[in-house]
C-alpha positions, -999 to 999 in steps of 0.1 A, spaced: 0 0 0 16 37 -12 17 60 16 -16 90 10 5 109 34 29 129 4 46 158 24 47 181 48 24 210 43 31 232 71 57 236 105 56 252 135 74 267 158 71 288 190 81 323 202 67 346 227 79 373 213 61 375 176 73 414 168 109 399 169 99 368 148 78 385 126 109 412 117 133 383 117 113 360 93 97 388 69 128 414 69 165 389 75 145 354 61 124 372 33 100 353 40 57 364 27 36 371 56 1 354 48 -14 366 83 -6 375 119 -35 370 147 -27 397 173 -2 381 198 -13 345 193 1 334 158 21 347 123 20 326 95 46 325 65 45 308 26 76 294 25 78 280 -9 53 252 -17 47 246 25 34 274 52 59 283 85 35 285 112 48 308 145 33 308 174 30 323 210 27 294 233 13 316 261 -14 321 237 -20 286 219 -21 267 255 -54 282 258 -84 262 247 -104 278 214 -128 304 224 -166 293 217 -180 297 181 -138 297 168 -127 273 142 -124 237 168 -85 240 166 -74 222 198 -50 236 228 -13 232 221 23 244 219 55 239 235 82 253 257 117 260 242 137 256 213 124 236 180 140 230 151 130 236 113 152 228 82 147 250 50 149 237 14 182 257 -3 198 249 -35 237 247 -34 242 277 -55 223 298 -30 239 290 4 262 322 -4 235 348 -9 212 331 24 246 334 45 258 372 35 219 380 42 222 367 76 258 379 87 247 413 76 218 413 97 240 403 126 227 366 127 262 338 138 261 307 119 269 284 145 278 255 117 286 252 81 296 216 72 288 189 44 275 155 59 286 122 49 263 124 20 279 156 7 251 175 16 257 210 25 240 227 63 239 258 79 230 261 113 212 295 129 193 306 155 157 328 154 153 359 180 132 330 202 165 307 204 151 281 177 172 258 155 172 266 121 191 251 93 194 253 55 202 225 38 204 210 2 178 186 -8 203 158 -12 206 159 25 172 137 24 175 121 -10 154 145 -27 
């Protein structure tokens, strides 16, 4: 039997303070804005899937009556999200950071030759960008 599941549509990840992720993401990461919810959410296209950030003080709450039946959640602490980037784009992704003032904590290729950066949001989360080889793809 073939797997209906086919991808992963959207991410999320946490941060309590959503001015700082939504300047980091939109302004350093370039990333669309497709809506932001007051201090509970912001979401971002990224590519074909959707970057969901979210303030967990906000999602731990239960939906209010007559809302869309989404159900209580979130997490404490730093996640972790990889971003799709083609080889002969890792320079333009890293001057944009460094001149924002973001470290790259690691730049390596893995066994597989794959190439990874490693960064950090304003909320402490993981990020990487890494070439689609990394996975097979």
């Amino acid at each position: 039997m073939t797997n209906p599941i086919t991808g992963i549509l959207e991410t999320a990840l946490y941060a309590e303070d959503l001015d700082a992720a939504e300047a980091f993401y939109a302004d350093v990461l370039g990333f669309e804005k497709i809506t932001r919810a007051d201090n509970r959410h912001i979401f971002f296209r990224v590519g074909a899937s959707v970057l969901l950030i979210f303030n967990p003080n906000e999602t731990i709450h239960p939906a209010p009556e007559g809302a869309l039946p989404v159900p209580a959640h979130g997490a404490k602490g730093q996640g972790h999200a990889c971003f799709r980037l083609d080889s002969d784009r890792f320079h333009t992704v890293i001057e944009r950071l460094v001149a924002e003032g973001v470290s790259i904590e690691s730049d390596f290729l893995w066994p597989n030759g794959a190439r990874s950066i490693y960064f950090r949001d304003p909320a402490g989360n993981s990020l990487e960008c890494a070439e689609p080889k990394l996975w097979g793809l």
